[in-house]
LUMDO-187800 format. One line per 10 residues: number of its first residue (from 1); for each residue x negated, y, z of C-alpha. Coordinates in steps of 0.05 Angstrom, whole numbers, plus 5000, padded with zeros to 4 digits. Example, Ala and Ser with C-alpha at 12.3 -4.5 7.8 and 13.67 -1.06 7.14 Angstrom:
<sites>
1 = 4754,4910,5156 | 4727,4979,5143
</sites>
This chain:
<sites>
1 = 5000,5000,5000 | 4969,5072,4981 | 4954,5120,5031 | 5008,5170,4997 | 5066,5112,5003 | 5038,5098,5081 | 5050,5178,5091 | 5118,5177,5057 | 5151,5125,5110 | 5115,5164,5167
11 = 5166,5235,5142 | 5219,5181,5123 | 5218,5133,5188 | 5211,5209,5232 | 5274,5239,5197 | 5310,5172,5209 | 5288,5171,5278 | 5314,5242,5283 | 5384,5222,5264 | 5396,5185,5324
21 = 5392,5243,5368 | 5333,5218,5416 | 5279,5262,5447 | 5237,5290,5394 | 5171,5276,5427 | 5204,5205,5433 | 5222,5197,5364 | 5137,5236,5337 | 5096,5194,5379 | 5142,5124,5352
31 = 5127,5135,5289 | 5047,5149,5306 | 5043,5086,5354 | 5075,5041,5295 | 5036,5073,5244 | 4985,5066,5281 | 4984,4997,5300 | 5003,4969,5238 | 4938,5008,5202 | 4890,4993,5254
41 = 4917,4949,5307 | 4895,4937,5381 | 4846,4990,5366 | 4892,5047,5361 | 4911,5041,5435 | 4857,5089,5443 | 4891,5143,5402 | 4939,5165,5453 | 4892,5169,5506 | 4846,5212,5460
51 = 4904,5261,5447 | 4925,5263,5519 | 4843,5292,5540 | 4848,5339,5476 | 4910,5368,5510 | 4879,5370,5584 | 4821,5401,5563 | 4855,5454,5522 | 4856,5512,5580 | 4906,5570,5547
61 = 4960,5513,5556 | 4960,5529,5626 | 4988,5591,5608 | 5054,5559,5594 | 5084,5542,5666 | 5066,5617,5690 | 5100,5665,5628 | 5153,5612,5640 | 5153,5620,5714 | 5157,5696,5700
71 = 5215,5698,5652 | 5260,5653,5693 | 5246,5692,5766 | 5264,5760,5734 | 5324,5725,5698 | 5351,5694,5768 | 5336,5751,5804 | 5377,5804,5778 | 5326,5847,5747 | 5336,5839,5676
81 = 5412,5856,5691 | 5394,5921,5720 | 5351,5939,5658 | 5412,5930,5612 | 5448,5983,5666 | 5392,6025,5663 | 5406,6016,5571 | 5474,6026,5583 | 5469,6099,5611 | 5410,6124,5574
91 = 5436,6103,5493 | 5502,6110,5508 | 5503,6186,5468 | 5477,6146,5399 | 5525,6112,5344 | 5525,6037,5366 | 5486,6062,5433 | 5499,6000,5469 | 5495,5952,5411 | 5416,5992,5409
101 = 5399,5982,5479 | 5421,5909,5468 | 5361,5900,5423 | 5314,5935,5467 | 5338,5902,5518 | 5320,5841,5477 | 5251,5867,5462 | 5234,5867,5537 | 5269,5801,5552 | 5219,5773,5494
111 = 5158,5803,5522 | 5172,5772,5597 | 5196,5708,5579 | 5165,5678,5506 | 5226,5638,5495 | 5297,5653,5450 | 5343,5612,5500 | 5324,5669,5560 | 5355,5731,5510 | 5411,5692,5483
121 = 5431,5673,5550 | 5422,5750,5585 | 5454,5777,5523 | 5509,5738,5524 | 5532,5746,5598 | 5513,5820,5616 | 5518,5849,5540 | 5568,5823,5510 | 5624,5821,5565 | 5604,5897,5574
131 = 5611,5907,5501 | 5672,5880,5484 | 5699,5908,5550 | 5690,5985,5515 | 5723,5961,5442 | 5655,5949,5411 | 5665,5901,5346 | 5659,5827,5370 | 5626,5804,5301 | 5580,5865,5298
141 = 5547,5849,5377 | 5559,5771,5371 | 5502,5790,5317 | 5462,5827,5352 | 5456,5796,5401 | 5437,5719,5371 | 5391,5766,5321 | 5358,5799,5380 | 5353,5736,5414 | 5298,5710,5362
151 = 5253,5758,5379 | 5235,5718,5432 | 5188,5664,5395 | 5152,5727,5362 | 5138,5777,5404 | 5083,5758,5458 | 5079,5717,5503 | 5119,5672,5455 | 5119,5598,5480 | 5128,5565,5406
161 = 5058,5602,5386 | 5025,5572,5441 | 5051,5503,5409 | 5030,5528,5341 | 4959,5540,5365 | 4947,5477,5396 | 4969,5437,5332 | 4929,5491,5288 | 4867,5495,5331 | 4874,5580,5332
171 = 4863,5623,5394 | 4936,5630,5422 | 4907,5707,5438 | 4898,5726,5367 | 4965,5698,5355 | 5001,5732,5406 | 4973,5812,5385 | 4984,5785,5314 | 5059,5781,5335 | 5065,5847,5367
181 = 5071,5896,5299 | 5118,5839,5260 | 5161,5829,5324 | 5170,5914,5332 | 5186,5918,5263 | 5243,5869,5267 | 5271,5897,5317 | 5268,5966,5293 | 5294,5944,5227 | 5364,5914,5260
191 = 5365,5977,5294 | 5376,6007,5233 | 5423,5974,5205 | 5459,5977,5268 | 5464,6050,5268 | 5484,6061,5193 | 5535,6010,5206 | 5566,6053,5257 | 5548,6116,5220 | 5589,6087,5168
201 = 5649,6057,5212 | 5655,6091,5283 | 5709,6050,5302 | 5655,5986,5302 | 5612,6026,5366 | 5671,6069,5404 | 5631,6125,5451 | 5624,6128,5522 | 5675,6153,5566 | 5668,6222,5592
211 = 5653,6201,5660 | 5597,6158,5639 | 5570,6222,5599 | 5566,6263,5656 | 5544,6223,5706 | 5484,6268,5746 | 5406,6262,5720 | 5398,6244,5790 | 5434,6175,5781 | 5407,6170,5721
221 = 5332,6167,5749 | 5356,6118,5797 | 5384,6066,5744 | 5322,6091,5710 | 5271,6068,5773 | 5312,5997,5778 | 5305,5975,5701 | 5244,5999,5692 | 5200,5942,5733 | 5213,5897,5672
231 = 5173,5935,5632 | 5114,5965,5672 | 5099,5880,5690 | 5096,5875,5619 | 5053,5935,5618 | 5006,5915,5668 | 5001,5843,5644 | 4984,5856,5576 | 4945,5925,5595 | 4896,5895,5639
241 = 4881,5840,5584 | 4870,5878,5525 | 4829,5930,5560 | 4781,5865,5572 | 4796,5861,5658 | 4834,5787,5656 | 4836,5740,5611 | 4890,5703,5583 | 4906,5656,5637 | 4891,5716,5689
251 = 4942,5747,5649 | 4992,5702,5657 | 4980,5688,5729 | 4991,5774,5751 | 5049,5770,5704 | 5076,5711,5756 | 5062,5736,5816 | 5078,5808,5799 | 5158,5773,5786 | 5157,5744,5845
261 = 5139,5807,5886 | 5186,5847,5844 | 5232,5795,5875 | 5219,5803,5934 | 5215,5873,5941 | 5284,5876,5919 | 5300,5831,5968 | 5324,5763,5932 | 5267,5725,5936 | 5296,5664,5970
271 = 5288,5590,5979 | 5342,5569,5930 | 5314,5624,5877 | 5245,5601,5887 | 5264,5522,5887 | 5306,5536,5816 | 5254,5571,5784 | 5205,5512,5798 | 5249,5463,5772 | 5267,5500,5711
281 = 5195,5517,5695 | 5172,5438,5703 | 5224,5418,5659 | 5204,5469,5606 | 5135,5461,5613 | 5142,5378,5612 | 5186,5381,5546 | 5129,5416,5514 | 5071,5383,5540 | 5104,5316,5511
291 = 5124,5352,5448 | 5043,5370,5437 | 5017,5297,5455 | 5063,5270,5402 | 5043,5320,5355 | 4968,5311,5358 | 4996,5231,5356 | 5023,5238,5286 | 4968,5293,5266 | 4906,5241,5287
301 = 4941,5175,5247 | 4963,5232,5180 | 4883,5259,5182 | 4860,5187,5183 | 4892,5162,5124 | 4873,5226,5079 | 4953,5245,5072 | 4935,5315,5074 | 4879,5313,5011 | 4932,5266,4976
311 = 4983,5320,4979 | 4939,5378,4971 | 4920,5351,4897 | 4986,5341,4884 | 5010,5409,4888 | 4949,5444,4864 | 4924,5400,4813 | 4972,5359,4785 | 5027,5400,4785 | 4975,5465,4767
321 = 5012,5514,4833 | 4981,5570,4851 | 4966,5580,4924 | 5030,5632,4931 | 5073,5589,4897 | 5051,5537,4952 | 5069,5579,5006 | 5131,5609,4971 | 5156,5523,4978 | 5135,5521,5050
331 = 5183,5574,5063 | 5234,5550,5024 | 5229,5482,5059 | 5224,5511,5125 | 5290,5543,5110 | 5328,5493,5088 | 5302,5442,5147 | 5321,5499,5208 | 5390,5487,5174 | 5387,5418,5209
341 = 5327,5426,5263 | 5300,5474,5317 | 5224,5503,5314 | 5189,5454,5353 | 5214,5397,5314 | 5199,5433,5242 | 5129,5449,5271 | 5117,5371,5294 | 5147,5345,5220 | 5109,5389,5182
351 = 5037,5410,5219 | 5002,5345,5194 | 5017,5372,5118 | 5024,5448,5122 | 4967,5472,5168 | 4915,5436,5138 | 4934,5445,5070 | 4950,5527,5080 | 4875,5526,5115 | 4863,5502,5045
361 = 4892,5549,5006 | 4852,5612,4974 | 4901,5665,4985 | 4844,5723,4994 | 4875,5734,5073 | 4831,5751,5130 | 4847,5707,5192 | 4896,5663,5144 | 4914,5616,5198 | 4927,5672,5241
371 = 4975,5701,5193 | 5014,5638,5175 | 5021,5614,5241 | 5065,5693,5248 | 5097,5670,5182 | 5123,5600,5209 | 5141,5634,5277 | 5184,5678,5237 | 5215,5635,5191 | 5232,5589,5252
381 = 5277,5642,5277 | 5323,5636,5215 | 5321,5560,5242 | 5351,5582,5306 | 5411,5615,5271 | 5428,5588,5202 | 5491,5549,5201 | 5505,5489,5206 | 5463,5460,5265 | 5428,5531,5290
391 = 5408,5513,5358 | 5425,5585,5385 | 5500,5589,5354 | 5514,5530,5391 | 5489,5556,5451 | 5528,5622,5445 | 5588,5582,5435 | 5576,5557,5501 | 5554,5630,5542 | 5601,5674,5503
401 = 5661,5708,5523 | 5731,5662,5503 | 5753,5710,5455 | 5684,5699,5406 | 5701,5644,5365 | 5653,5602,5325 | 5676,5622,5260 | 5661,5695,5291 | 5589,5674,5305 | 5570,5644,5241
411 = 5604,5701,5206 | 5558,5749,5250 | 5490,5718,5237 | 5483,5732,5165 | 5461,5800,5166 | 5411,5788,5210 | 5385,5724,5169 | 5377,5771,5107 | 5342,5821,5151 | 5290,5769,5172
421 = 5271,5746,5103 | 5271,5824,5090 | 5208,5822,5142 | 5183,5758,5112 | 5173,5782,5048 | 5142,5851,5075 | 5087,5805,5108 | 5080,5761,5055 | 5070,5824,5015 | 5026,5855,5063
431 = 4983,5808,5117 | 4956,5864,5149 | 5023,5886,5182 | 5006,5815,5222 | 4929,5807,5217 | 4907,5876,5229 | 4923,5880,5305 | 4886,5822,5328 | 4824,5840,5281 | 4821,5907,5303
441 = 4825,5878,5382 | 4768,5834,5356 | 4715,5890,5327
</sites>
């Protein structure tokens, strides 16, 4: 049997595997322990040990538990609900002003947590209840608030780039500043089109009430002073490492304990808080430590057999593609499979294939790995939302309000899917927008 045939079952038996609706780690590292055995037999016992000490020894992974940690103590806590009060006072005076501090709000919620889940699940108890409550357009903020959701695997500290960077071999710091100007831009983009949609139809984004106009600059300071602690931990966490005084796992560890004594300096830092963030950050952190041993599983047994210089001729030399049109298919692909999958499954599927063969690639981009580990992060947020298995419309089916249907919330999330391949294409068209952060950083 040919080494292309032998990679063809390994896809094939993976997507069967993925039918049955079993762990995904589960479902990767079956496939590499049959493949495995049946190629090299007792021998390849030692391949899972050898993945398991590449993942030990790979130190930024310890990063993961402590942005997680952070995210879920400011979520339990209360804090991120008084930073959408704080929003809700100081846009209220612009066209859509809460549907805007809803993506702000989104922005910050990204940058303390790393993960989409955290945004979708703020946004959809504090925002949207509020929303709705003042006549704002149900389709309009069910969309805004799944779109600003995504945000969350791009702007740093993004958990799925931390993924991405063990499977690719790339520092998950360059990553993470390579994230920051594509992740801004987004977001300033919906923006836009949020406000020229309620430019254009008022009655989408009705205006505060008098009384909420007027209310004195004094209370206004004081909302001001209770949302902004979100935001200067962010500060101070990502301050102190780019000016060179922590490092990455430093980082991560004043961005923990700076939640907890946020905490507990507003006086909720309890037993039951403490005991539930723990458990949820274990269970997070376990899912993906099992998702990355599977990964480099599969990745050792596809290397082996030469899968990746198999497929590499196909595309470039037999069928004579240029190195854009190559990437042009990976989107496309990546697409059409977040239609049916969320990002860490696309990224365990396809890593064995696409990262080596895009390292391959002579597109003329500095830090190329860099840059199409920002692409995949982005496209994988169209995975989170496309209809008709988008992990984060099911999931707002669940937190919404029972007045948001689900035919509301697919008919919501288009916009916001065109306005991401909008952004795509602007990076494709122009790497630096991604690459020139972390190389600047770098000199």
């Amino acid at each position: 049997m040919s080494y292309e045939t032998i990679a063809l079952l390994m896809f094939a038996g993976m997507l069967v595997l993925m039918l049955t609706g079993q762990r995904v780690f589960a479902m990767i590292g079956a496939v590499a322990a049959a493949s495995a055995l049946s190629l090299y037999g007792n021998a390849s016992a030692e391949l899972p040990f050898n993945a398991a000490f590449k993942l030990f020894q790979w130190h930024p992974l310890l990063t993961l538990p402590l942005f997680i940690f952070m995210g879920h103590m400011m979520a339990k806590s209360g804090i991120a609900e008084e930073l959408y009060q704080m929003m809700h006072v100081w846009f209220g005076r612009l066209p859509g002003g809460l549907a805007l501090g809803t993506i702000f709000l989104m922005v910050i919620i990204s940058a303390i947590n790393g993960l989409s889940v955290a945004g979708l699940a703020i946004g959809s108890a504090i925002a949207l209840p509020e929303m709705l409550r003042r006549g704002y357009d149900k389709i309009l903020i069910t969309g805004v608030v799944q779109g600003g959701s995504t945000l969350g695997i791009l702007i740093p500290p993004s958990v799925v780039m931390v993924l991405y960077a063990v499977i690719a071999r790339q520092p998950v710091s360059d990553l993470w500043l390579a994230g920051v100007i594509p992740g801004l831009l987004m977001a300033v983009i919906f923006a836009i089109y949020v406000v020229i949609r309620c430019k254009l139809n008022p009655k989408l984004a009705p205006k505060l009430s008098e009384a909420e106009l007027a209310m004195p600059f004094a209370e206004k300071l004081k909302l001001l002073r209770a949302g902004i602690i979100p935001v200067l931990i962010f500060a101070l966490m990502i301050g102190l490492f780019i000016l060179g005084y922590t490092s990455l796992l430093e980082s991560a560890a004043v961005g923990a304990t700076a939640a907890a004594l946020a905490a507990a300096w507003k006086g909720r830092l309890t037993f039951a808080l403490l005991d539930e963030t723990a458990r949820e950050t274990m269970s997070v952190t376990a899912m993906f430590m099992w998702i990355i041993l599977g990964a480099l599983a599969f990745s050792s047994v596809f290397d082996g057999i030469g899968a990746v210089r198999a497929i590499e001729n196909v595309f470039i030399h037999n069928w004579e593609l240029s190195p854009w049109m190559v990437i042009v298919l990976m989107q496309a692909s990546f697409i059409i499979m977040g239609m049916f999958l969320d990002d860490t499954a696309m990224l365990v599927i396809v890593a064995p294939l696409y990262v080596p063969l895009a390292a391959e690639l002579d597109l003329g981009i500095e830090m190329q790995m860099i840059w199409f580990g920002i692409l995949y992060t982005m496209t994988c947020q169209i995975a989170y939302i496309t209809p008709p298995f988008g992990y984060n419309l099911f999931l707002m089916r669940g937190l919404a309000p029972k007045e948001i249907s689900l035919v509301d919330i697919y008919r919501s999330i288009w916009p916001f899917v065109i306005m991401i391949i909008i952004t795509i294409a602007l990076l494709m068209a122009f790497p630096e927008i991604a690459t020139w952060l972390p190389a600047y950083m770098r000199g």
